[in-house]
C-alpha positions in Angstrom: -39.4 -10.8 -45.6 -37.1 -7.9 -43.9 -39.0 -8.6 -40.4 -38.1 -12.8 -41.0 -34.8 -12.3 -41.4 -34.7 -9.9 -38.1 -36.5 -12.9 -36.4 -34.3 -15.6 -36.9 -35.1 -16.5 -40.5 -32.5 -18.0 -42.3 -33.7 -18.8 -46.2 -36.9 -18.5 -48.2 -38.5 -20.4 -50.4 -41.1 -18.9 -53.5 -44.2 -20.8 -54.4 -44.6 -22.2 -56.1 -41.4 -24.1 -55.9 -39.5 -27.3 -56.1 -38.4 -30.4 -54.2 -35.2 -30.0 -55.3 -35.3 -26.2 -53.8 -36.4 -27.3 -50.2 -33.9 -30.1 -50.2 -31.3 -27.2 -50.4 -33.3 -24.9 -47.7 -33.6 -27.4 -45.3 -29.6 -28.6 -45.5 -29.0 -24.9 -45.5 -31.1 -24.8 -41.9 -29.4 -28.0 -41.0 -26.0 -27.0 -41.2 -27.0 -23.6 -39.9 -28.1 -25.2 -37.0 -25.1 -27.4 -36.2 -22.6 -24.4 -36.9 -24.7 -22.6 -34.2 -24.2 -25.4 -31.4 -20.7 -25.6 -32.9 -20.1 -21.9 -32.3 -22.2 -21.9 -28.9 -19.8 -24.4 -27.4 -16.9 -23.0 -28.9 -18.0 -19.7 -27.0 -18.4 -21.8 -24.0 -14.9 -23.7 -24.1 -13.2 -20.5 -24.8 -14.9 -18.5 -22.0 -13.7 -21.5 -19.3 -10.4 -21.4 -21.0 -10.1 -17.3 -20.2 -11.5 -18.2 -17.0 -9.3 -20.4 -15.7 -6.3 -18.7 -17.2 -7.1 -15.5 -15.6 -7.6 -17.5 -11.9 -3.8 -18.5 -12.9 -2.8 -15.0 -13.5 -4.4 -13.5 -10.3 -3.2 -16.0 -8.6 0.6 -16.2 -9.9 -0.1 -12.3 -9.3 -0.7 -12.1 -6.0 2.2 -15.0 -5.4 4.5 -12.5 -6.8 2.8 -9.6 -4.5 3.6 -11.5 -1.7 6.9 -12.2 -2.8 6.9 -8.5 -3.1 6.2 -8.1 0.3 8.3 -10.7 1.8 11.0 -8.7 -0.2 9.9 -5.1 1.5 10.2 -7.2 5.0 13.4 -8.2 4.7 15.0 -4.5 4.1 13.2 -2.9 6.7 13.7 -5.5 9.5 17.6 -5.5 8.2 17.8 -1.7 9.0 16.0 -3.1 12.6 18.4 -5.7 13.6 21.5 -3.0 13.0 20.3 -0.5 15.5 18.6 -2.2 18.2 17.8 0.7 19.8 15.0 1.2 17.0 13.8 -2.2 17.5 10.4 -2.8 15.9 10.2 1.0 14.8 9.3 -0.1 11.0 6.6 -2.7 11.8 5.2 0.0 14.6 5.1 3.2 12.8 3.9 1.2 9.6 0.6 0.5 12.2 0.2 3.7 12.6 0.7 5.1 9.7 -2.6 2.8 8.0 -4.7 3.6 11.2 -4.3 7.3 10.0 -5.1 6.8 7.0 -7.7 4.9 7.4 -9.3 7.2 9.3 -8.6 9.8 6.0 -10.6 7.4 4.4 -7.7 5.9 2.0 -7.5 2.9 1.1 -6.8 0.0 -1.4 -3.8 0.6 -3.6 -3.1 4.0 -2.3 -2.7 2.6 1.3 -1.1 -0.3 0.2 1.7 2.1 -1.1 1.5 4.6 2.0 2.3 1.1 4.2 5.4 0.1 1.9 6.7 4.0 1.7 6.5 3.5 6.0 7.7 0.8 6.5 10.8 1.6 4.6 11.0 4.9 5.3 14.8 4.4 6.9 16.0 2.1 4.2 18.5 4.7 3.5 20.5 4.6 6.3 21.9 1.4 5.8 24.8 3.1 3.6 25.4 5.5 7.1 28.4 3.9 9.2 28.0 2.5 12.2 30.0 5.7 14.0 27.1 7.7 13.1 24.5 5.3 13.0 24.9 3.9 16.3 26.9 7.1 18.1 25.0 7.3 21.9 25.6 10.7 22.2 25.1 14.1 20.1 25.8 13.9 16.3 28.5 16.5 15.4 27.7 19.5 12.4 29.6 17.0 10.0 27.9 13.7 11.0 24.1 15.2 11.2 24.8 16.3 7.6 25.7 12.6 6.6 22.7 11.1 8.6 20.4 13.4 6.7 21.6 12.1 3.3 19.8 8.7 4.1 16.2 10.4 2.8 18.1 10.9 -0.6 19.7 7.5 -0.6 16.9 5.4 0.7 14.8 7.0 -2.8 17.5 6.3 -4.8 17.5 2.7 -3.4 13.7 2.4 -3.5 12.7 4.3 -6.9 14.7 1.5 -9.2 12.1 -1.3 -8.4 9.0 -0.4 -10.7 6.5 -1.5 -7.9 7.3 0.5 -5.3 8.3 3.8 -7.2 5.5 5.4 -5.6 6.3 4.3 -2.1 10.1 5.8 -2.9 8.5 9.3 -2.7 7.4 8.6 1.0 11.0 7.8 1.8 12.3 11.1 0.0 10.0 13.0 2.0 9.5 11.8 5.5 11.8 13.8 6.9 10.2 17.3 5.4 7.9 19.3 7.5 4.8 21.4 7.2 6.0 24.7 7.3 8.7 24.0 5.0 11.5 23.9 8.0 12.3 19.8 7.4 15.1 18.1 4.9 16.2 17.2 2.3 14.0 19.8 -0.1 12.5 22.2 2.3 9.3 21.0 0.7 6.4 22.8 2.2 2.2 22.1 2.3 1.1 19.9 0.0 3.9 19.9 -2.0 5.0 16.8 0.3 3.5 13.9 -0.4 0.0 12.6 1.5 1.9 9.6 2.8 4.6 11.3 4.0 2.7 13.7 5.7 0.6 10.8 7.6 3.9 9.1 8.5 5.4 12.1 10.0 2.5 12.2 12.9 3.0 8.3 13.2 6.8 8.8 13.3 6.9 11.2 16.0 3.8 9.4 18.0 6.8 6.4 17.9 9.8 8.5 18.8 8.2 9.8 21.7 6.2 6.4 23.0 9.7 4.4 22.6 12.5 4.2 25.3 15.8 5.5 24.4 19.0 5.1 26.6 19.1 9.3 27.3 14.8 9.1 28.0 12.5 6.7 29.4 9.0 6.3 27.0 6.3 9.0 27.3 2.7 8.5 27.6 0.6 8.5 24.2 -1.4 11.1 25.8 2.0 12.9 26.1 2.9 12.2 22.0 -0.6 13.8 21.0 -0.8 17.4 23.0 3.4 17.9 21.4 1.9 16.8 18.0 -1.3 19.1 18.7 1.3 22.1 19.7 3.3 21.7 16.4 -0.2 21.2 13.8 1.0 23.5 11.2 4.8 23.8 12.1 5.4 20.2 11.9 2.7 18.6 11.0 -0.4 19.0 8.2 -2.7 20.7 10.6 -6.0 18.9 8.9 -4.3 15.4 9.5 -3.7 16.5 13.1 -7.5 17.0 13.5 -8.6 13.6 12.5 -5.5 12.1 14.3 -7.1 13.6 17.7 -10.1 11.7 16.9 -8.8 8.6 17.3 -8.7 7.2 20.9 -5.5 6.7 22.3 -6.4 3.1 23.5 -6.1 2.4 19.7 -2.6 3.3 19.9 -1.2 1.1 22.7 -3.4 -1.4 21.4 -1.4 -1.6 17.7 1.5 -1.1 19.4 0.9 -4.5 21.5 -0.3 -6.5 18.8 2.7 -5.1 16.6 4.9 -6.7 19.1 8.7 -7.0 19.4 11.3 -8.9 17.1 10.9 -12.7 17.0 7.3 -11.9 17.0 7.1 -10.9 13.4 3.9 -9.9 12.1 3.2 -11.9 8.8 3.9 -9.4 5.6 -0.3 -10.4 4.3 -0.8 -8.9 7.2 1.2 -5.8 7.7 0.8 -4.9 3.9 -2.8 -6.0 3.9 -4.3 -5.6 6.7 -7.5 -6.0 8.0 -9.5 -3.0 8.9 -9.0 -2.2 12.8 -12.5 -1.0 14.1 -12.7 1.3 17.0 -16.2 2.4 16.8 -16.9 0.4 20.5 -14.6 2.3 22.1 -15.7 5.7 20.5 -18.9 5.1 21.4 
């Protein structure tokens, strides 16, 4: 009787027995059996109902990531429309920045954040005035130790929205250096942050590619042997070795598709993007 009921049985009957007693039995099946659609379809409504609930919640989701990003955007190309002499720095060094890490072999989420922590890296210096800011020539004692405060206020700025309070990190660190020489910590090693050390190699890659009214724009070719010469100084000497791998045609190809302002690369794009293959021109 045991092995019955572990097949599917759902009632018994003892002979001899009476008519009466199979009239119950057979209800008993009956109404076990319409329970049992009842419950299947149940199951079935309920399952479409999660289903199409959680389509709505990814895709209210990634409305609001976009929203988000859109967000992210418009701070960074703010800081770019001040100082036009930085023009398209965020959106370029962002490029390069994921290209590196990429080529670490980071991705999803992680990237995602190392992008955002790039591309506002600068955020900061919005609260430095103009006669700092946008002074042509050499920043006095006084006035470098006011531009330096913008690492510390661009993470203030940054950590207070929940989303990004990983990318605020990147911002309070991209100014520190390898060897423990940078500001505003003297952070050394891995004490900075993966993302921050990535976008220090992109950063100075940009500087030096990038007119500037006292210098005329060197080569990329130029930007990696000074970024070679300070691996370990400067710069996390394992990040420089895979940096050196990549073909410098991949650089002054991002920084063409990354264009100027009024050419604005979507934010789905620059906080998504998709994977840039060199493996042609390697090969």
């Amino acid at each position: 009787m045991t092995n019955s009921f572990r097949r599917g049985a759902i009632d018994y009957l003892l002979k001899p027995f009476e008519r009466s007693q199979l009239d119950i039995v057979v209800r008993r099946a009956i109404e076990h059996g319409v329970l049992k659609r009842q419950n299947a379809l149940y199951r079935h409504s309920l399952e479409e109902l999660v289903s199409a609930r959680t389509s709505r919640l990814r895709e209210t989701l990634q409305d609001l990531e976009r929203s988000y990003d859109i967000t992210i955007e418009a701070m960074g190309d703010a800081l770019d429309l001040r100082d036009e002499e930085t023009e398209g720095h965020s959106r370029r060094v962002t490029a390069y920045t994921i290209e590196l890490a990429r080529e670490l072999g980071l991705g999803g989420e992680e990237l995602k954040t190392i992008s955002r922590g790039a591309f506002l890296h600068d955020i900061g210096k919005i609260a430095t005035p103009d006669s700092i800011l946008l002074k042509p020539g050499r920043l006095t004692e006084e006035e470098t130790l006011i531009m330096r405060e913008h690492c510390a206020r661009g993470y203030e700025m940054v950590r207070k929205i929940p989303f990004l309070l990983e990318a605020s990190l990147i911002v309070h660190a991209h100014q520190e250096q390898f060897d423990g020489s940078g500001y505003p910590r003297g952070l050394r090693g891995d004490e900075i942050p993966l993302g921050a050390r990535i976008f220090a190699i992109a950063d100075t890659m940009d500087a030096m590619t990038s007119d500037r009214p006292y210098r005329r724009a060197r080569s990329f070719a130029d930007a990696r042997e000074e970024i070679v010469r300070c691996s370990g100084q400067q710069f996390d000497p394992i990040l420089v070795r895979v940096f050196t791998t990549i073909p410098l045609d991949v650089w002054v190809d991002l920084r063409s598709e990354v264009g100027k302002r009024g050419d604005r690369t979507a934010p789905s794009k620059l906080f998504h993007p998709t994977p840039y293959s060199h493996a042609a021109k390697v090969g």
